[in-house]
Backbone bond lengths (Angstrom), bond angles and torsions (degrees), N, CA, C in turn:
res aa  C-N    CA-C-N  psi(-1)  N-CA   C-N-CA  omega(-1)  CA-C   N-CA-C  phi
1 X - - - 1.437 - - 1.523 111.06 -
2 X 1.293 116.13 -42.24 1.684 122.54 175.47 1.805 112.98 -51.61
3 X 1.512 84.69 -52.41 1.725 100.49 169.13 1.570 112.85 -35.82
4 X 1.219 119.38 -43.37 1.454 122.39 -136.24 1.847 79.61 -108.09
5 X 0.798 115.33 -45.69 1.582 113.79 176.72 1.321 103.52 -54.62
6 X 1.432 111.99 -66.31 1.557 106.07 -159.95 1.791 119.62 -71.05
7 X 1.670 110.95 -1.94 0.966 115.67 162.30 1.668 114.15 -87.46
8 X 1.130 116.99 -20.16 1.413 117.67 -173.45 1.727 107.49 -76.90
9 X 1.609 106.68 -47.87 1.431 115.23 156.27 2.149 113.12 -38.87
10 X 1.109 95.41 -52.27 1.678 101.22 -167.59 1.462 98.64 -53.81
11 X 1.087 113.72 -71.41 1.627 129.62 167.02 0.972 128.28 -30.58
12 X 1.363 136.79 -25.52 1.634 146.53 154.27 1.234 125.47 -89.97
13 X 1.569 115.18 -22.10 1.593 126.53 166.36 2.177 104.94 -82.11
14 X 1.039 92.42 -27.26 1.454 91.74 175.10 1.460 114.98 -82.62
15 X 1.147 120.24 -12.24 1.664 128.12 -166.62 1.844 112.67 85.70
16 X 1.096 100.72 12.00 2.048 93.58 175.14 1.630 82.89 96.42
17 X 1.175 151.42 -31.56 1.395 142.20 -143.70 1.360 111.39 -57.48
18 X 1.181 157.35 98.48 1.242 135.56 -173.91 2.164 83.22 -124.13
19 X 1.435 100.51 123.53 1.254 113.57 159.98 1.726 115.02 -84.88
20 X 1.531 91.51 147.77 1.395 109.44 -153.70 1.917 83.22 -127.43
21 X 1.242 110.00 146.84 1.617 113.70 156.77 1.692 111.93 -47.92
22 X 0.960 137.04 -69.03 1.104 125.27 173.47 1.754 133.71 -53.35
23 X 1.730 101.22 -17.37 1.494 95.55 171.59 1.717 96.41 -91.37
24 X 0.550 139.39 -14.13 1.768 140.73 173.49 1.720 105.53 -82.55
25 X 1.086 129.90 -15.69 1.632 126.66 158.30 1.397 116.64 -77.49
26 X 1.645 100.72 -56.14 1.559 104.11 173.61 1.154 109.16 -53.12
27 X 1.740 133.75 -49.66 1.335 131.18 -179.11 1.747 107.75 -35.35
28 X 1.379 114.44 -50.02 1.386 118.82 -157.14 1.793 110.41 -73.00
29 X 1.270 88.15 -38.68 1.477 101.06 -168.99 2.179 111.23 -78.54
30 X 1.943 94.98 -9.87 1.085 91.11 161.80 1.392 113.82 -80.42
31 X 1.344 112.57 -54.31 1.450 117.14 171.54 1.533 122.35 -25.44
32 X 1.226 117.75 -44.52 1.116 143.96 -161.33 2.115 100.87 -80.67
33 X 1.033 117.40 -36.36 1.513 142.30 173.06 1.434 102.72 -79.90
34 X 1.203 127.74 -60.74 1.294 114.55 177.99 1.576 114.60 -67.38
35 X 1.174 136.05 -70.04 1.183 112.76 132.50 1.984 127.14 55.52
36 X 1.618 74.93 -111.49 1.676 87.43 170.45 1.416 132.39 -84.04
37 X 1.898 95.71 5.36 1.481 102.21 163.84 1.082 100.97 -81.28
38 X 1.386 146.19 -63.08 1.280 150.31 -147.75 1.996 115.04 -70.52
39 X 1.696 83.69 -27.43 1.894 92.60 -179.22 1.624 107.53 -91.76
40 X 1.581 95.39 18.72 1.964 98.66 -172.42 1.504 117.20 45.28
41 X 1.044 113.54 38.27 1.572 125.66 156.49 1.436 117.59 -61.17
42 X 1.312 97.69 -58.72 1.760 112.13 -158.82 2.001 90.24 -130.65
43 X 1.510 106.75 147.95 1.252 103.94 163.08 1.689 125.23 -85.07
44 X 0.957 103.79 179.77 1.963 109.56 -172.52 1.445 88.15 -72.37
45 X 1.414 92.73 156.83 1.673 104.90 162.21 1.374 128.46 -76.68
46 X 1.755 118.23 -3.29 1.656 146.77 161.81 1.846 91.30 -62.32
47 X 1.218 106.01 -65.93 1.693 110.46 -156.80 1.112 69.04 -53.18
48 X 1.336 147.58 -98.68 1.454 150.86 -91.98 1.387 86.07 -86.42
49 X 1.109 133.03 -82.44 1.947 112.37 174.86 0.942 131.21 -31.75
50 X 1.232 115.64 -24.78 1.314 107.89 176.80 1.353 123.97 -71.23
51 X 1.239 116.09 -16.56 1.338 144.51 -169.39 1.592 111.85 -106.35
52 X 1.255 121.74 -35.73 1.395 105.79 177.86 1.612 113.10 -116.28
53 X 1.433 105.80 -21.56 2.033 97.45 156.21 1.149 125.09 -26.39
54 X 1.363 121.41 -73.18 1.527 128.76 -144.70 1.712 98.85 -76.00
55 X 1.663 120.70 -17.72 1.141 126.62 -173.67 1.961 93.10 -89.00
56 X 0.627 159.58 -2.65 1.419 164.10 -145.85 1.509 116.41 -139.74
57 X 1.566 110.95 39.84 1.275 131.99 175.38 1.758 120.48 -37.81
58 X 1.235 142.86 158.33 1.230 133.73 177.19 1.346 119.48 19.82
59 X 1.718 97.83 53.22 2.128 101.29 171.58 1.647 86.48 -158.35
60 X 1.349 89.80 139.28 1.414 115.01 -170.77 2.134 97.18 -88.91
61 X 1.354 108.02 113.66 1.492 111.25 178.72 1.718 103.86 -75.72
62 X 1.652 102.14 121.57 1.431 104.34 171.53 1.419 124.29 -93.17
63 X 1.686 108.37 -12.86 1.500 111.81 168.12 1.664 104.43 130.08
64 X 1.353 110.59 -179.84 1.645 118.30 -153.58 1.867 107.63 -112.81
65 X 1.054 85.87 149.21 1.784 107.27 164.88 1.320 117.99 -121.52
66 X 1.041 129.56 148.17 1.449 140.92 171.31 1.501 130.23 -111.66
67 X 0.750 138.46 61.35 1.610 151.84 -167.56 1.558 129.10 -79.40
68 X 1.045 101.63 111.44 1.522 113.92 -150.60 1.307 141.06 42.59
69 X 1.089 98.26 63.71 1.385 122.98 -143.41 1.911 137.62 5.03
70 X 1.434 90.80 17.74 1.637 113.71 173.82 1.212 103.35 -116.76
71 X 1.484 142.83 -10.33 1.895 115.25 173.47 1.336 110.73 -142.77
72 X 1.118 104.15 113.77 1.789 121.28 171.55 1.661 107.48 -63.75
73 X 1.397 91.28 136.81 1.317 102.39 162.83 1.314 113.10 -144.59
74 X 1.898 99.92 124.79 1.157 100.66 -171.57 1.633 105.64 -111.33
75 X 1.574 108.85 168.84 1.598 113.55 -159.80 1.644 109.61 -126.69
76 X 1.164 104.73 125.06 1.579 108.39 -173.56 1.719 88.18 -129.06
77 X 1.721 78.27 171.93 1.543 104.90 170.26 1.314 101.56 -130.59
78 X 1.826 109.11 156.16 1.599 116.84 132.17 1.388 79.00 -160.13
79 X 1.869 84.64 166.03 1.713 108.93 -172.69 1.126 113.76 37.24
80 X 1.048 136.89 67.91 1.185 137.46 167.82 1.449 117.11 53.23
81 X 1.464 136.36 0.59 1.223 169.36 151.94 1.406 108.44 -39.02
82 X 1.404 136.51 102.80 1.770 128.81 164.86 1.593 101.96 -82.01
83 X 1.280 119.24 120.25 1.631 125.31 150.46 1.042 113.80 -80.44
84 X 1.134 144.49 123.16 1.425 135.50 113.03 1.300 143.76 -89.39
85 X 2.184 111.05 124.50 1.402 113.32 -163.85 1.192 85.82 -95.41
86 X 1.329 114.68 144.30 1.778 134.46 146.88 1.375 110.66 -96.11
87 X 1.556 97.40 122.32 1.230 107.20 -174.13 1.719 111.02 -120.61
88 X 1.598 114.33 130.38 1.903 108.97 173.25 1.589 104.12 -62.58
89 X 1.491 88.08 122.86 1.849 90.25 178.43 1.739 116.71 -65.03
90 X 1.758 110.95 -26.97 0.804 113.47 174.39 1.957 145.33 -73.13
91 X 1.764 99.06 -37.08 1.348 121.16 138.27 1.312 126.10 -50.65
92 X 1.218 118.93 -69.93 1.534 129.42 -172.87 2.025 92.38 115.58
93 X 1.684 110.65 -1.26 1.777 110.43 -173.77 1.704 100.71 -58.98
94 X 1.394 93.16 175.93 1.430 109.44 163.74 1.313 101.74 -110.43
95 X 1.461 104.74 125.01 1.584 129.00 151.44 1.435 116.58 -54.35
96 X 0.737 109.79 -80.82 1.546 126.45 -176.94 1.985 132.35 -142.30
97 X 1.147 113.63 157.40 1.427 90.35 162.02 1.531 107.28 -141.09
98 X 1.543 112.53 163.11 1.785 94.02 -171.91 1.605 98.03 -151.51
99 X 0.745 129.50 119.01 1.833 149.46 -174.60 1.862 89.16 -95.80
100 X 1.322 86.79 131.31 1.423 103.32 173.70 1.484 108.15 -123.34
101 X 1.144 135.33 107.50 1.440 147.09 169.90 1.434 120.31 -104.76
102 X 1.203 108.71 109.50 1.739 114.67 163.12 1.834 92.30 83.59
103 X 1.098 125.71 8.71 1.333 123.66 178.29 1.740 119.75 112.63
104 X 1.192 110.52 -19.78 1.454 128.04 172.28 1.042 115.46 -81.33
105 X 1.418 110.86 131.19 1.559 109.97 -166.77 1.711 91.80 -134.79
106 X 1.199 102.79 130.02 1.952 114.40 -178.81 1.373 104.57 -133.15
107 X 1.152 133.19 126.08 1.460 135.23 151.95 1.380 119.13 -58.39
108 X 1.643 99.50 130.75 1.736 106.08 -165.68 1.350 76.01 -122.13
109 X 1.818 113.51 -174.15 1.097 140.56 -141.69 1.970 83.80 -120.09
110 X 1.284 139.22 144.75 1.123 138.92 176.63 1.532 103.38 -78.88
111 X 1.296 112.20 135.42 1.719 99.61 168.35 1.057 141.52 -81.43
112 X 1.044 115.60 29.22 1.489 167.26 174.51 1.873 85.52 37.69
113 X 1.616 86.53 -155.65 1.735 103.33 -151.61 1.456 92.75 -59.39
114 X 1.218 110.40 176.16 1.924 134.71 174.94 1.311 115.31 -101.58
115 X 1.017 103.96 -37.05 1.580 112.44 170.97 1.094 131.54 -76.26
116 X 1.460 118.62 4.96 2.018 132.88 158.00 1.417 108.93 -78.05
């Protein structure tokens, strides 16, 4: 019972934080992202929205991934539809984009910019 107290104490003086192996990778691999934002490697994840939002009409943006630490991929919806754009962190281009419906996932061609 002391146990269980003095861990409950630990746990509220620590903020709830309990590190996990995987939040200590992600930690690194953020580090590792900021990083090559700051050494102009890769652009911010701001530039990169800024750039592929306004093209991503009627789809609700659910938020970003970072993958090897050179290509974002960011994740939208519509209709019940998951997109995902891959984006070069370093360009700001589109890689690819791929709509997964009913479980099938095919790489389509991006419809690229609006302004052509």
């Amino acid at each position: 019972m002391k146990s269980a107290a003095v861990f409950c104490l630990w746990a509220v003086l620590s903020g709830g934080v309990i590190l996990s192996p995987a939040t200590a990778q992600q930690r690194r691999d953020r580090d590792v992202a900021l990083a090559a934002i700051r050494n102009g490697q890769i652009l911010s994840l701001h530039q990169i929205e800024e750039k592929i939002l306004p093209r991503m009409g009627g789809c609700r943006y659910l938020g970003p991934e970072l993958h090897d630490n050179t290509i974002y991929r960011l994740k939208f919806i519509r209709n019940n539809t998951v997109i995902w754009v891959d984006v070069d962190g370093q360009s700001g281009e589109v890689l690819s984009r791929t709509d997964s419906d009913n479980g099938d996932e095919s790489d389509q061609p991006y419809m690229g910019d609006p302004r052509k």
